[in-house]
C-alpha positions as CSV (number, residue, x, y, z in Angstrom):
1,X,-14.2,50.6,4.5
2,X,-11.4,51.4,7.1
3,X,-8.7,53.6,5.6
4,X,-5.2,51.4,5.5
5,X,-2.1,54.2,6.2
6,X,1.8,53.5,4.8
7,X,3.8,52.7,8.2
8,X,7.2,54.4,8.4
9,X,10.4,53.1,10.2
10,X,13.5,54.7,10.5
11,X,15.5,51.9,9.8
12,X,15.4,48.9,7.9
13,X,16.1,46.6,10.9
14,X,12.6,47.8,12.3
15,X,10.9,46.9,8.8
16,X,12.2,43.7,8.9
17,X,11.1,43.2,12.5
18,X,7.3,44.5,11.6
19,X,6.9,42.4,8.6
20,X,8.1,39.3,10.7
21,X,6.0,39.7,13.3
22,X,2.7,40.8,11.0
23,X,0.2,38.6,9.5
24,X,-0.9,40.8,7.3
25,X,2.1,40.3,5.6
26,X,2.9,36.7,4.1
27,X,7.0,37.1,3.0
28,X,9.4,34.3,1.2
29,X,12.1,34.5,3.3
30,X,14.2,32.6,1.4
31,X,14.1,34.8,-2.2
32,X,16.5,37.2,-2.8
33,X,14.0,39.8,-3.2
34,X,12.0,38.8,-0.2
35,X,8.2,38.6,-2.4
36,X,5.4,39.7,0.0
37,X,2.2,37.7,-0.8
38,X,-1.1,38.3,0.0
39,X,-2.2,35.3,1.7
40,X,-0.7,32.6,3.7
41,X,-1.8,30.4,1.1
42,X,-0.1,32.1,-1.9
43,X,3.1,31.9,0.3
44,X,2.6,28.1,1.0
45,X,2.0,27.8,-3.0
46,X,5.1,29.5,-3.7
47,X,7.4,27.3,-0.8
48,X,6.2,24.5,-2.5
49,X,6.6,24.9,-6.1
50,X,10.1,26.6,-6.3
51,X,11.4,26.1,-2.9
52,X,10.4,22.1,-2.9
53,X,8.4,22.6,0.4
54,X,7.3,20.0,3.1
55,X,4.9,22.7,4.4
56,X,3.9,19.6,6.8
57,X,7.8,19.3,8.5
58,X,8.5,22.3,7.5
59,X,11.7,21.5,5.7
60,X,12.9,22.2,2.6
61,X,14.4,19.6,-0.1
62,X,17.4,20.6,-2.8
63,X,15.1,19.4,-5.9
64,X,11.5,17.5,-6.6
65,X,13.0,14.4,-6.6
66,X,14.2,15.0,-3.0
67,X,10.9,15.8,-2.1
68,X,9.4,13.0,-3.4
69,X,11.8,10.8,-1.6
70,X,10.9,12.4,1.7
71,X,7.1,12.3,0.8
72,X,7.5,8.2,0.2
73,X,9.2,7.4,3.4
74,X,7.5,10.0,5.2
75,X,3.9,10.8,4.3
76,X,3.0,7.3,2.8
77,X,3.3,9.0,-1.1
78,X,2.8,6.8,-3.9
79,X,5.8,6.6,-6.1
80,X,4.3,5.2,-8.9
81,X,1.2,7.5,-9.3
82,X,2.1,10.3,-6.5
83,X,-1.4,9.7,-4.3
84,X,-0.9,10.1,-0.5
85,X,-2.5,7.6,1.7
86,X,-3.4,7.9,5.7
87,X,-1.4,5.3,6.5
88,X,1.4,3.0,5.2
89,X,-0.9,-0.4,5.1
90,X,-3.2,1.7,2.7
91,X,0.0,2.7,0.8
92,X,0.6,-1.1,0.4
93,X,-3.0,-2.2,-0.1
94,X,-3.3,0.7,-2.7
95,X,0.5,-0.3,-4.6
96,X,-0.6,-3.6,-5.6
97,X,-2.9,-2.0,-8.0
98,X,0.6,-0.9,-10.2
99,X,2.4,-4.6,-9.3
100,X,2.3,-6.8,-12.7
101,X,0.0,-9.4,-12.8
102,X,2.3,-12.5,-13.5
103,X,1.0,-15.5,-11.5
104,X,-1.6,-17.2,-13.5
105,X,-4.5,-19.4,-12.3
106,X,-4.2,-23.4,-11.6
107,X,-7.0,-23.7,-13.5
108,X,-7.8,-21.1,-16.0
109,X,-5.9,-18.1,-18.4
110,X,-6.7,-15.5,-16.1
111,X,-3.4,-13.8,-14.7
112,X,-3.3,-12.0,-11.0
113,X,-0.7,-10.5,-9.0
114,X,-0.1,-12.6,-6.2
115,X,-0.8,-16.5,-5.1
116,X,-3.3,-15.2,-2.5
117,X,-5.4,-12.9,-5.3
118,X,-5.1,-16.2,-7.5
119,X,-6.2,-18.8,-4.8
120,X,-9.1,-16.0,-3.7
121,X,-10.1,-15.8,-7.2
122,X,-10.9,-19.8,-7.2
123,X,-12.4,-19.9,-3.7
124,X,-15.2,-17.0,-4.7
125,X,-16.2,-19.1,-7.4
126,X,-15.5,-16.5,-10.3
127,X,-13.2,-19.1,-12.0
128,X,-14.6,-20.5,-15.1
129,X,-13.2,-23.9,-13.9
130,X,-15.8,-24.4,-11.5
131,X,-13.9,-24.2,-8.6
132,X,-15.1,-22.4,-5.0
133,X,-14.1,-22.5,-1.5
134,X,-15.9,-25.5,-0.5
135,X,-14.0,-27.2,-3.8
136,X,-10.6,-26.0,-2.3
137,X,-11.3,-27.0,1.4
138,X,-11.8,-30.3,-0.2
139,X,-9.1,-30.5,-2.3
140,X,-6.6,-29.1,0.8
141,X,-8.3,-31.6,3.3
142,X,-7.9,-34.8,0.4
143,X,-4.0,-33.3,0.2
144,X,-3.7,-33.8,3.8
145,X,-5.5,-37.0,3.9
146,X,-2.9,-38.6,1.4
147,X,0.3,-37.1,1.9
148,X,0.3,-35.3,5.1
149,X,2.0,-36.3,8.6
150,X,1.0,-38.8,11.1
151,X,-1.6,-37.3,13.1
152,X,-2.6,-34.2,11.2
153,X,-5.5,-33.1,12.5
154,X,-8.5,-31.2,9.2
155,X,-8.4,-28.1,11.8
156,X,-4.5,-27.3,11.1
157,X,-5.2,-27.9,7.5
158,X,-5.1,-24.0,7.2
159,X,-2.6,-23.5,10.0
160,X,0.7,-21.8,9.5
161,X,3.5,-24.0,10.1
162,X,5.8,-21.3,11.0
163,X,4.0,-19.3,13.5
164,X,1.5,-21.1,14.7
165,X,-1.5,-18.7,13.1
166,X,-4.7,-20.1,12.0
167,X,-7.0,-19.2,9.2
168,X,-10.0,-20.4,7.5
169,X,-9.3,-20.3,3.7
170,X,-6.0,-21.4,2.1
171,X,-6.1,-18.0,0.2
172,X,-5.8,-15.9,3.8
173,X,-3.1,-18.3,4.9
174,X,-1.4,-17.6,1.4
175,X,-1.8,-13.7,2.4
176,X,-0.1,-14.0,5.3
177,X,2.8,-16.0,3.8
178,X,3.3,-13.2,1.4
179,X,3.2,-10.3,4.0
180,X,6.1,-9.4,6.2
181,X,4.6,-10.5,9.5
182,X,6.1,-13.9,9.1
183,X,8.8,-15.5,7.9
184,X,6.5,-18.3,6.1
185,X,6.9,-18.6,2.5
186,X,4.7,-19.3,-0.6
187,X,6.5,-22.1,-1.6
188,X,5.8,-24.0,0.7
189,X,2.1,-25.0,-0.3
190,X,3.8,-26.1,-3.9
191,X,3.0,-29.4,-3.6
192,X,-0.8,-28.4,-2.8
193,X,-0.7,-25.6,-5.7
194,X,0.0,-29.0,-7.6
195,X,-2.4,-31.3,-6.2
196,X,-5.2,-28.7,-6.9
197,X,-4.0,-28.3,-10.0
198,X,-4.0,-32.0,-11.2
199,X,-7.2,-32.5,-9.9
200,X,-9.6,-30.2,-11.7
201,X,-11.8,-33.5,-13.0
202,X,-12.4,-33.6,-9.5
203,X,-14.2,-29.5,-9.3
204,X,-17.3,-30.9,-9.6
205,X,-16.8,-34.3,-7.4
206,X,-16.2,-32.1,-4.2
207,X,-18.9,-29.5,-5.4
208,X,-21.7,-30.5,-2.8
C-alpha cells in the first residue's frame, strides 16, 4: 500500500487553493467549519439533506418545501407521494392515481375518476350492466339518428366538434375533451351521457 504524506503550505490561502482544486478532497463549502468528506457521494448526501440541494441545477433552496416546489415544476416530482417521473405526461398519467374517484357509472355503483375512465369502463365490458363498445357505438349512432343535425354523417359520430379530431370510441373522444389540447368540454356529450343512461333495457338489444 502506497504511503500517503501530510502536505504543508505556508499559508492558508495555498490550503484553500489545494483542497479546491483536489479530488481527493470532497469539502462543504458552504459550513462554517468547511467538513471534508470522504467521497463525492457523502458530500452530495450532506448538500442535500441540510443544505436542501438540487445537486441536478446545482442550486440551493432556503428550506424542503422550497425544494419541493422546484422539484414539481422542474423535475416532474410528485407532490402528493414525492415519486419523480421522466417526463411531465407520465407525472400526469401517474397523478390521476391520487385524484378522487367522484364520477359514478351510468349504469352501475362503481365510482371512477373521470367521464373517460367511466365511459372506458362500459365499453370494455367489465360493467355488470352488460354494456361494451359495440353497445355504446350503438347507443351513440341511435343518439345521432334521433336527435342529431341534418346531414350528420355515423363517421363524425366520434368526431370533436371543436377541433375537428376524430376518434373511434366515445371514451377516447371524452379523453381528449378532458385534456388540455382542446378547448372541447365534457359537457357537451350530456345529452348522450343521458340517452345511454335511459336506455340500459336496450344493453342487450344492441348486443349483436
Amino acid at each position: 500500500m502506497q504511503a500517503v504524506f501530510p502536505m504543508h503550505f505556508n499559508h492558508v490561502a495555498g490550503l484553500e487553493q489545494h483542497v479546491a482544486n483536489s479530488y481527493k478532497h470532497h469539502v462543504c463549502t458552504h459550513c462554517d467549519h468547511q467538513p471534508d468528506y470522504e467521497t463525492a457521494g457523502d458530500l452530495n448526501q450532506h448538500l442535500e439533506e441540510s443544505h436542501n440541494a438540487c445537486l441536478e441545477c446545482n442550486e440551493l433552496f432556503y428550506d424542503e418545501e422550497d425544494l419541493i416546489q422546484h422539484d414539481v415544476e422542474v423535475h416532474n416530482r410528485c407532490p402528493t407521494c414525492q415519486r419523480f417521473f421522466d417526463t411531465p405526461s407520465n407525472l400526469i398519467n401517474h397523478e390521476k392515481v391520487h385524484q378522487e374517484k367522484n364520477m359514478k357509472c351510468l349504469a352501475c355503483p362503481r365510482m371512477f375518476i373521470s367521464n373517460s375512465a367511466m365511459m372506458l369502463h362500459l365499453e370494455h365490458g367489465t360493467c355488470e350492466s352488460g354494456a361494451n363498445l359495440r353497445v355504446i357505438q350503438n347507443l351513440v349512432a341511435d343518439w345521432y339518428e334521433e336527435y342529431g343535425p341534418a346531414g350528420h354523417r355515423h363517421e363524425d359520430d366520434f368526431r370533436c366538434e371543436n377541433c375537428g379530431s376524430h376518434f373511434n370510441h366515445l371514451s377516447a373522444l371524452l379523453q381528449h375533451a378532458e385534456s388540455e389540447t382542446c378547448d372541447a368540454a365534457v359537457w357537451d356529450f350530456y345529452r348522450i351521457f343521458v340517452h345511454i343512461e335511459y336506455n340500459q333495457d336496450a344493453f342487450q338489444l344492441f348486443d349483436y
